[in-house]
C-alpha positions as CSV (number, residue, x, y, z in Angstrom):
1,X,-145.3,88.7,-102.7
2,X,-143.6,90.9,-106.3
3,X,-142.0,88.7,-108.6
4,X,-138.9,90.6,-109.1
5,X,-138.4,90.9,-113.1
6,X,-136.0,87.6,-114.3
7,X,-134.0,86.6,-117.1
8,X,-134.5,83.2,-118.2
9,X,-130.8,82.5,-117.3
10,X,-129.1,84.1,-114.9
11,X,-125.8,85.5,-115.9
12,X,-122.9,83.0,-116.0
13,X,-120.2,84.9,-115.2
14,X,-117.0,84.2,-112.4
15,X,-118.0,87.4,-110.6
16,X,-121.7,88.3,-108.9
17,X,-123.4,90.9,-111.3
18,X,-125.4,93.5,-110.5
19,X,-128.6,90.3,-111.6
20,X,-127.4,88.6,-109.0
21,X,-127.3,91.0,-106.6
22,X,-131.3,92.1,-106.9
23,X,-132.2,88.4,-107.0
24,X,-130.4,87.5,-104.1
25,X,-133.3,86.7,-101.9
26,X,-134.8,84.9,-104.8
27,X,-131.6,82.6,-104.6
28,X,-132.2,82.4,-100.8
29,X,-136.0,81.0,-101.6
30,X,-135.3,78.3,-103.8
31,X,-132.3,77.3,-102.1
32,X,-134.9,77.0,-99.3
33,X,-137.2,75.1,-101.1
34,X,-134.9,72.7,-102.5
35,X,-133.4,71.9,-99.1
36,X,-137.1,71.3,-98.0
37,X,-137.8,68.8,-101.0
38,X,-140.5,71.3,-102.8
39,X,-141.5,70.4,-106.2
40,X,-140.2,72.2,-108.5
41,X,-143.4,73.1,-110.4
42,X,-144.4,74.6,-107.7
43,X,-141.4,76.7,-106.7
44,X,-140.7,78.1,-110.2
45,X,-145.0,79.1,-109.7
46,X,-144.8,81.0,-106.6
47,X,-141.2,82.5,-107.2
48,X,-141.0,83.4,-110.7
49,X,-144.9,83.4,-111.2
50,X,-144.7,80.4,-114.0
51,X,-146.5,77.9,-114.7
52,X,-144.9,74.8,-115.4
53,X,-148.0,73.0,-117.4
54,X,-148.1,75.4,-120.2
55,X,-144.5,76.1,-120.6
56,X,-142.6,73.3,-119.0
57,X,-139.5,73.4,-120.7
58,X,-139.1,77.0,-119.6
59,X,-140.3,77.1,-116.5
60,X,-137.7,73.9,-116.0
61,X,-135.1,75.9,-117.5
62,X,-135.8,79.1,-115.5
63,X,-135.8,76.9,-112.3
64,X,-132.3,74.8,-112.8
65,X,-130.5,77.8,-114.2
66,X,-131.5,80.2,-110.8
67,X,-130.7,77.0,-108.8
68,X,-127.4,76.5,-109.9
69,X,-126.4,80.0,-110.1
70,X,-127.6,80.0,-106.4
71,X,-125.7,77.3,-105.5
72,X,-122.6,78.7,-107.4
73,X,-123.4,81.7,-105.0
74,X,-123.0,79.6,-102.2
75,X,-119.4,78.3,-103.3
76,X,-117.8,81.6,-104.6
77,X,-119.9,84.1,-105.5
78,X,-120.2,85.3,-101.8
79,X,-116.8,86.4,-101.7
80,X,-117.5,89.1,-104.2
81,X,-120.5,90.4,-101.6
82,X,-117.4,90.5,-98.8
83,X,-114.9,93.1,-100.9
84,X,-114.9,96.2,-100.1
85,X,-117.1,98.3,-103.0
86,X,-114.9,100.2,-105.4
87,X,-114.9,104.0,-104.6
């Protein structure tokens, strides 16, 4: 599977960004494995091709940042998917 190119954080802005919008099936997979119980070490491996041994506070970091912006997708940032584009 292509690791799509990431940002360390995702952007933390009230609206979905174009970021968010090539990552959404990245958001998809670790909301996945989360809801399944995977480690996390693991998940931040085979998503975002890390490894979490040699740099953990990163590979943390990268892993709680995409989670919670996925979540936050889950709340509100899906509304901005369901307006029309802008012509």
């Amino acid at each position: 599977m292509t690791i799509v190119a990431f940002n360390d954080c995702p952007p933390d802005l009230p609206h979905v960004t174009p970021y968010d919008e090539r990552h959404l099936k990245t958001y998809l997979r670790l909301l996945d494995a989360d809801e399944e119980g995977a480690d996390w070490r693991e998940v931040v491996k085979v998503i975002f091709g890390l490894d979490a041994e040699q740099e953990p506070d990163r590979a943390r970091g990268v892993h709680n940042s995409h989670l919670a912006r996925a979540r936050w997708m889950t709340k509100a940032g899906y509304r901005d998917l369901l307006k029309p584009p802008l012509q």
